[in-house]
C-alpha positions as CSV (number, residue, x, y, z in Angstrom):
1,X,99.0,91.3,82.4
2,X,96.3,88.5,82.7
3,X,92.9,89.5,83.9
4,X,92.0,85.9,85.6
5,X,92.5,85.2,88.8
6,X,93.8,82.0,88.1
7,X,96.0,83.0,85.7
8,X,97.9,86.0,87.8
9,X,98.4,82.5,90.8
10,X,99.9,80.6,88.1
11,X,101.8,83.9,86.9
12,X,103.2,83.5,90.3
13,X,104.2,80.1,90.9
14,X,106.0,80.1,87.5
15,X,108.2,83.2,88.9
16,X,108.6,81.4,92.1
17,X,110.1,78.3,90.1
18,X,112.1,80.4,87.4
19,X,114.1,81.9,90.5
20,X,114.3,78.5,92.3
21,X,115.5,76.9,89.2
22,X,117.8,79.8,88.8
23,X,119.9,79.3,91.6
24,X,120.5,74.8,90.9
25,X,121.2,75.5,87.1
26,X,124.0,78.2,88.1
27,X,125.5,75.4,91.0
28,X,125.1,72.7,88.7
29,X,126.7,74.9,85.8
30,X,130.0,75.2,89.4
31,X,130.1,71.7,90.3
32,X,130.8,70.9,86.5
33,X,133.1,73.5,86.1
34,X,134.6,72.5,89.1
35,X,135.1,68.7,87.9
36,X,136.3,69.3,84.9
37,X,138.6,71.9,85.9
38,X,140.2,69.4,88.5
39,X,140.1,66.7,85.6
40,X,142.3,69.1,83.3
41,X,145.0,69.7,86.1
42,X,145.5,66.6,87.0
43,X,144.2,67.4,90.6
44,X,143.7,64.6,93.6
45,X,140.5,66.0,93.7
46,X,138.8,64.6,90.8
47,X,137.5,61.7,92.0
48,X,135.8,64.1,95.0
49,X,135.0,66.9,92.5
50,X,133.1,64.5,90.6
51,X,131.1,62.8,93.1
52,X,129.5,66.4,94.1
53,X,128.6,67.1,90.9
54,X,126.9,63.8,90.0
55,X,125.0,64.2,93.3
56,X,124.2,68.0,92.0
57,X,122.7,66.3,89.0
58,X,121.0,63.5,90.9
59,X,119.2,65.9,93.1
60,X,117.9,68.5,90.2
61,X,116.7,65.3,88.6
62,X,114.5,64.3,91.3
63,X,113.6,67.6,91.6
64,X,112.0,67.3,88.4
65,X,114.6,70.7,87.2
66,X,116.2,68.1,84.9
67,X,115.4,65.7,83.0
68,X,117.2,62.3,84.4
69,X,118.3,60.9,81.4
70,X,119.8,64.6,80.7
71,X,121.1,64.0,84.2
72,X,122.8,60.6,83.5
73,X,124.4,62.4,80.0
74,X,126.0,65.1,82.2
75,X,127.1,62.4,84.5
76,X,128.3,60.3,82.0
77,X,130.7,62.8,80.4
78,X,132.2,63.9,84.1
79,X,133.2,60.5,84.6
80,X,134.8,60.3,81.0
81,X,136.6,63.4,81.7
82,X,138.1,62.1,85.0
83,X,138.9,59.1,83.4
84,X,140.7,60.4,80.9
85,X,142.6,62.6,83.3
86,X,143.8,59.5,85.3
């Protein structure tokens, strides 16, 4: 356990972030799951299943949770996957 003052605030924020982080890696980890499941069942929904998740990404990216060239990967492979589903 740290000893400086500074160092049990920081000890704090980090938590605070972990937890926040948390909870847009688990919906980005459903929006995906949810475009690529539409993708492989040949759903009308793709093209709307797709779009939430790329804005998903977008968002974490600005956020600074992801990186936003890992951001335009993800997005890169949802489109590929609806594509090939069409």
């Amino acid at each position: 356990m740290a000893n400086i003052k500074s160092q049990i605030k920081r000890n704090r924020q980090n938590e605070k972030r972990r937890k926040r982080n948390q909870g847009v890696r688990s919906s980005l980890k459903t929006a995906t799951k949810r475009a690529t499941t539409a993708a492989a069942s040949g759903d009308a929904e793709v093209a709307a299943a797709v779009r939430d998740a790329s804005r998903a990404y977008d968002k974490a990216a600005s956020k600074g949770m992801l990186h936003r060239r890992a951001a335009a990967l993800a997005r890169r492979d949802l489109c590929r996957a609806a594509a090939a589903a069409e």
